[in-house]
C-alpha positions as a Markdown table, in Angstrom:
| # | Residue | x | y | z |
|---|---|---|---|---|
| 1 | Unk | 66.9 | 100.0 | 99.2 |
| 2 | Unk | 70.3 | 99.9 | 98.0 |
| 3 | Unk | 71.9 | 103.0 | 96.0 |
| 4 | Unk | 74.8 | 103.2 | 94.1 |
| 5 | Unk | 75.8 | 106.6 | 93.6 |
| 6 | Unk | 78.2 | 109.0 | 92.1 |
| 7 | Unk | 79.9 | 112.2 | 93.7 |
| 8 | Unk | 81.3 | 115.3 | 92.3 |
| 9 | Unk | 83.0 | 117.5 | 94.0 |
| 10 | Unk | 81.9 | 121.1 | 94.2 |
| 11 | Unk | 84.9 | 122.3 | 91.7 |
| 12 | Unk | 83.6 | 119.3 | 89.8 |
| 13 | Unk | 87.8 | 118.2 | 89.4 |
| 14 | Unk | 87.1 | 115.1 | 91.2 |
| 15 | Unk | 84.5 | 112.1 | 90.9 |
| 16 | Unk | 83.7 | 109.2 | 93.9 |
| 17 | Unk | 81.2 | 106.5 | 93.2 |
| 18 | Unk | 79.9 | 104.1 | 96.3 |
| 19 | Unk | 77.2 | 101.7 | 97.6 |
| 20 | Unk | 75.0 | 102.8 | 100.9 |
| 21 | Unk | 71.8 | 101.5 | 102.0 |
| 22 | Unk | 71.8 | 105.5 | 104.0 |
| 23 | Unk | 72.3 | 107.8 | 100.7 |
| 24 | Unk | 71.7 | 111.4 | 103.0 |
| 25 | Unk | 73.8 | 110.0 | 105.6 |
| 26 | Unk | 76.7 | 108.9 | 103.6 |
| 27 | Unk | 76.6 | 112.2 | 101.7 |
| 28 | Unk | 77.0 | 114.2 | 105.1 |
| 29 | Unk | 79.9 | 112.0 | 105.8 |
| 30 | Unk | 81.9 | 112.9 | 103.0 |
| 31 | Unk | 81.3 | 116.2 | 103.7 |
| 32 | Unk | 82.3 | 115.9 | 107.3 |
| 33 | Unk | 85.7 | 114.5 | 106.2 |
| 34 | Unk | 84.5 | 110.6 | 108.2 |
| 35 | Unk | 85.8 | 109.3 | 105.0 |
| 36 | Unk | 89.9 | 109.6 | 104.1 |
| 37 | Unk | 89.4 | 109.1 | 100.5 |
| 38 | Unk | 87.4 | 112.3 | 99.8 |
| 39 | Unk | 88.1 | 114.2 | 102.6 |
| 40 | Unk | 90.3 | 116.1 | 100.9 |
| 41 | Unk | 87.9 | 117.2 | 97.8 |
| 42 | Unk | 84.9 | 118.5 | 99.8 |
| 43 | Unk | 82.8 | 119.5 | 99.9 |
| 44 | Unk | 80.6 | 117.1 | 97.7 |
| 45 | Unk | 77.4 | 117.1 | 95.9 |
| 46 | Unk | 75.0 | 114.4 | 94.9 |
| 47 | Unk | 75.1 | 114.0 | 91.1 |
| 48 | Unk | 73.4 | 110.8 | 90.3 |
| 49 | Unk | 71.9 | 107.8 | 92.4 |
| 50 | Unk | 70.6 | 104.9 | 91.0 |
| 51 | Unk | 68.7 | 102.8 | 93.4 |
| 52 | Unk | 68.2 | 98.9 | 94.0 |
| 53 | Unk | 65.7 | 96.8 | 95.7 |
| 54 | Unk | 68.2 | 93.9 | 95.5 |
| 55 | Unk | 72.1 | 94.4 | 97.2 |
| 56 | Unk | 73.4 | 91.8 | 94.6 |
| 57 | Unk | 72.1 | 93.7 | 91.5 |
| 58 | Unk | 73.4 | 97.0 | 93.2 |
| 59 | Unk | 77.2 | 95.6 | 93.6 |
| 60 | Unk | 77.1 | 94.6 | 90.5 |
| 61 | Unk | 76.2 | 97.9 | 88.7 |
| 62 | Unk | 78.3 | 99.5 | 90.8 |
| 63 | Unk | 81.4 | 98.3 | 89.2 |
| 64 | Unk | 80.4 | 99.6 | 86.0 |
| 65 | Unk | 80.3 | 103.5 | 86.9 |
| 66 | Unk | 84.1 | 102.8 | 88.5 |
| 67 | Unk | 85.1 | 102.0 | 84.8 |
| 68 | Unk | 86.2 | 103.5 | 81.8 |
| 69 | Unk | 83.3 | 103.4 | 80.3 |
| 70 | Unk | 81.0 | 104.1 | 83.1 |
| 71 | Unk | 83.3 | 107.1 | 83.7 |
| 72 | Unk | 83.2 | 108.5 | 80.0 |
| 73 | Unk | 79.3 | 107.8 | 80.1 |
| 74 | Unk | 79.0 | 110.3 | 83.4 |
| 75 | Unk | 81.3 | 113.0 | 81.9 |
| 76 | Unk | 79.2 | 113.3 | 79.0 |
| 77 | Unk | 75.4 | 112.3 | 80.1 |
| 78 | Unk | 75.2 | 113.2 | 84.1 |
């Protein structure tokens, strides 16, 4: 499985979406700091994942949470 997930962090100021095929893994990365981007807005918590069986459907979908609509659709519905 492939997952496309989104991240908020625990003041729930700042937003990360990704791809991993290792969803609990990846989380306990960002919250070790392993990953420069976010490092600095732990720690994190797991507010949506949507999972894929296929990696080229998942990549795809991902781009949509990264835009403006994606992001306006999460602060309202997630």
């Amino acid at each position: 499985m492939v997952y496309v997930y989104i991240l908020a962090s625990e003041d729930g100021a700042h937003h990360d979406v990704g791809i991993t095929q290792e969803l609990r893994g990846r989380l306990v990365k960002h919250n070790a700091g392993h990953v420069p981007h976010t490092a600095k807005y732990r720690p994190w918590r797991l507010k949506t994942y949507v999972a894929f069986s296929e990696s080229e459907q998942a990549w795809e979908f991902e781009k949509y949470p990264k835009s403006a609509s994606g992001r306006a659709f999460s602060k309202k519905r997630l």
